[in-house]
N, C-alpha and C positions, 0 to 999 in steps of 0.2 A: 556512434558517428552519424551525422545527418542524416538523411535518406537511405538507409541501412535497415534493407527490411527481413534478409536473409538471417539465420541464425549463424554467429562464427563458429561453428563447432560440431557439425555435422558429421559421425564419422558414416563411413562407408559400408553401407552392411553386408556388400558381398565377400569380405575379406575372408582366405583359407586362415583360420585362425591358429585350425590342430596344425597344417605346415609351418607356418611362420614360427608357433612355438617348437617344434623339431626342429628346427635351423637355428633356433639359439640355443635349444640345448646342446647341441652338436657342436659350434662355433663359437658362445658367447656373446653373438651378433647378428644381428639379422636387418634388412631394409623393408619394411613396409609401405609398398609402391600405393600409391591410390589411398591413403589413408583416409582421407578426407570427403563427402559429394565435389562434385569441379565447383558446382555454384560459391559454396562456403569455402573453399580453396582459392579462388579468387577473394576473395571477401576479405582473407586475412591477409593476403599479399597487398591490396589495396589498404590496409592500414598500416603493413609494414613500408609500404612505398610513399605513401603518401601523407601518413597521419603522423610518422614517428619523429622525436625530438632527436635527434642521433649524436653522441655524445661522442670520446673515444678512450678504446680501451689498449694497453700496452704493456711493456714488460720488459725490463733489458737484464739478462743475468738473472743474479739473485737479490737484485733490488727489488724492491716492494712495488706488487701492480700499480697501474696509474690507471683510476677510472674518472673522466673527467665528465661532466653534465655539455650538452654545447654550448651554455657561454663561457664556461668555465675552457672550455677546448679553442673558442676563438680567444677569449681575452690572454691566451698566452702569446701571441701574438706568431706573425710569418717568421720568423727566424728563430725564437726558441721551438718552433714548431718542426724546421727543419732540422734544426741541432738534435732535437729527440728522435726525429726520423732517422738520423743516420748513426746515433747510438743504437738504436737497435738494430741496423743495418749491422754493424761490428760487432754487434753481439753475436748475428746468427751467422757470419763470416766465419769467428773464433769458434762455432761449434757449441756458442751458448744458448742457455735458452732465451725465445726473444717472443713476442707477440705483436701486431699490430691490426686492429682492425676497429669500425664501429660498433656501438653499443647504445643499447635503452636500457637498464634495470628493471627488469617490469616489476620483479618481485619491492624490492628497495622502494620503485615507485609508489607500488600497490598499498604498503605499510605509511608511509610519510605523507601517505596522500597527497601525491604531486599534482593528481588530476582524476577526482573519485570520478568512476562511472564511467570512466574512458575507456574503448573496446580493450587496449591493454590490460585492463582490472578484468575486464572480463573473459578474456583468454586465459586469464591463473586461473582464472575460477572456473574453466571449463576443464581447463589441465588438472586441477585437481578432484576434479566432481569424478561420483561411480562409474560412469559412464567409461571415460579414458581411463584412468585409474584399473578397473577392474580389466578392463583389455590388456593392458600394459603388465599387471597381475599374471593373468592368462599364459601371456604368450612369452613371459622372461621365467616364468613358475616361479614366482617370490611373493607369494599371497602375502608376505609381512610389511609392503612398500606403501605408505600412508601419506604421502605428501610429495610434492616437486615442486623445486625451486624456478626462475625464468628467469631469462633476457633474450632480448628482440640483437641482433649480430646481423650487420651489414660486412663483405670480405668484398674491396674494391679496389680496384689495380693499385698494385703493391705491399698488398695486406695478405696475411698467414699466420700461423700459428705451428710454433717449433713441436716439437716430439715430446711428449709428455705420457700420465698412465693415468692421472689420478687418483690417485691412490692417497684419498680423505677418509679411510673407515672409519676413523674415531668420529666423523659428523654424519655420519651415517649415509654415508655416498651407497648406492648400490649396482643401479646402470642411469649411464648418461645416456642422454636423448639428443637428437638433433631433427627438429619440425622445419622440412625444405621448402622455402616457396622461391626460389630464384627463378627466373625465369624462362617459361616451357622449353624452350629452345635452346636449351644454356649447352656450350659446345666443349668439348676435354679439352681443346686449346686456350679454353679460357681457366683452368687450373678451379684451386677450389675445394678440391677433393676430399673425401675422410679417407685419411690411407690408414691400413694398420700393418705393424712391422713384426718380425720376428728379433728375435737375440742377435741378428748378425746383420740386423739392419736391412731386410730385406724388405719390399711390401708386397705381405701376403694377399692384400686385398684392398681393392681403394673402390669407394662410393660417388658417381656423379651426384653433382647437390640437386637433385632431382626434385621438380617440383613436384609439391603435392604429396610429398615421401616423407617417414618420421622414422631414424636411424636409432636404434637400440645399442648398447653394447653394456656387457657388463665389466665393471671396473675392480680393481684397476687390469688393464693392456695398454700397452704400449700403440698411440695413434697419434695424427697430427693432420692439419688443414693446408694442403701445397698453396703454394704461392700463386696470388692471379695477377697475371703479366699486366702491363699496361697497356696494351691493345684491347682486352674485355672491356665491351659496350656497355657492360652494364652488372648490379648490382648482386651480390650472393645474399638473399635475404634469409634468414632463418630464427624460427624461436630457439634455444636453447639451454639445459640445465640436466639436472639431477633429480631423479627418484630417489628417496631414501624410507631407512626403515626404520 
């Protein structure tokens, strides 16, 4: 990115690394606050804000995702755009599963070289370098986890993500991650949340999208992103994907 002289990927060296791995051993979950220096934590949010193509991703039922590129997402036009809006609307009414929010591919991008050398290319390549990689090792104890997948997920008034677990082992899913840069401020009334549920549907525990925090969980569990009302100012940026092994 132009005048970009910070490196994007600077992790934190004061992290308690033995706690954080004892609290996933414990729970399968854990939040890692302060993941990142602030400098390079700004860094990334500035190209999620400001540098991303934002595309959209969705879901109604058990019909097949819709991941669309942005012109591919404007040329459907304002009214099949609303018609899709409120299919998924009555999807997550009926209790189905439903999805809606923004999206970049970064991995997809990174492969078909939509824009080699763009700091997107190089956030997978920091996600996956020793560095992260070997933390991430560390503190879930699954030395076997060789790779991770990405996409850049914008969650803006209206957008959520129903109750799901995950549960891809055969592609060798292990723990999903969620890399928070919403904004510092970002308030529980603006929704948003990683909630995780128990068998009766309860939530045992739910995560503000805290910035500068990179959310672990190992899969499959039962989790889902609440709904951000239409009053939130402003945007849920996040990287997001899979470890696997």
């Amino acid at each position: 990115m132009p005048g970009m002289t910070v490196a994007l990927f600077d992790l934190n060296p004061t992290l308690d690394i033995a706690a954080l791995g004892s609290r996933f051993a414990r729970d399968g979950r854990v939040q890692v606050r302060d993941i990142l220096t602030p400098q390079t934590a700004q860094a990334v949010r500035q190209v999620l804000q400001q540098h991303t193509s934002w595309g959209l991703a969705c879901q109604v039922g058990k019909e097949p995702p819709l991941m669309l590129r942005r012109h591919e997402a404007v040329a459907i036009g304002p009214a099949k755009r609303q018609a899709l809006g409120q299919s998924i609307q009555r999807a997550a009414a009926a209790g189905d599963y439903a999805v809606q929010f923004s999206q970049y591919p970064i991995l997809t991008a990174y492969l078909e070289k939509w824009a080699p050398d763009s700091p997107h290319d190089f956030l997978l390549e920091y996600i996956n370098a020793d560095p992260f990689l070997n933390l991430v090792r560390t503190i879930t104890g699954i030395p076997g986890l060789i790779k991770a997948d990405a996409q850049a997920t914008l969650f803006g008034p209206g957008d959520f993500l129903s109750v799901h677990n995950d549960s891809h082992r055969e592609e060798g899913w292990r723990v999903a991650y969620v890399l928070n840069f919403s904004d510092p401020g970002w308030k529980p009334d603006w929704g948003g949340y990683l909630n995780f549920l128990n068998e009766d549907g309860d939530i045992v525990e739910g995560w503000l999208p805290r910035f500068n925090s990179l959310n672990l969980l190992r899969v499959p569990q039962a989790h889902q992103v609440s709904y951000v009302p239409p009053f939130a100012p402003v945007g849920r940026f996040a990287i997001t994907g899979w470890f696997r092994d």
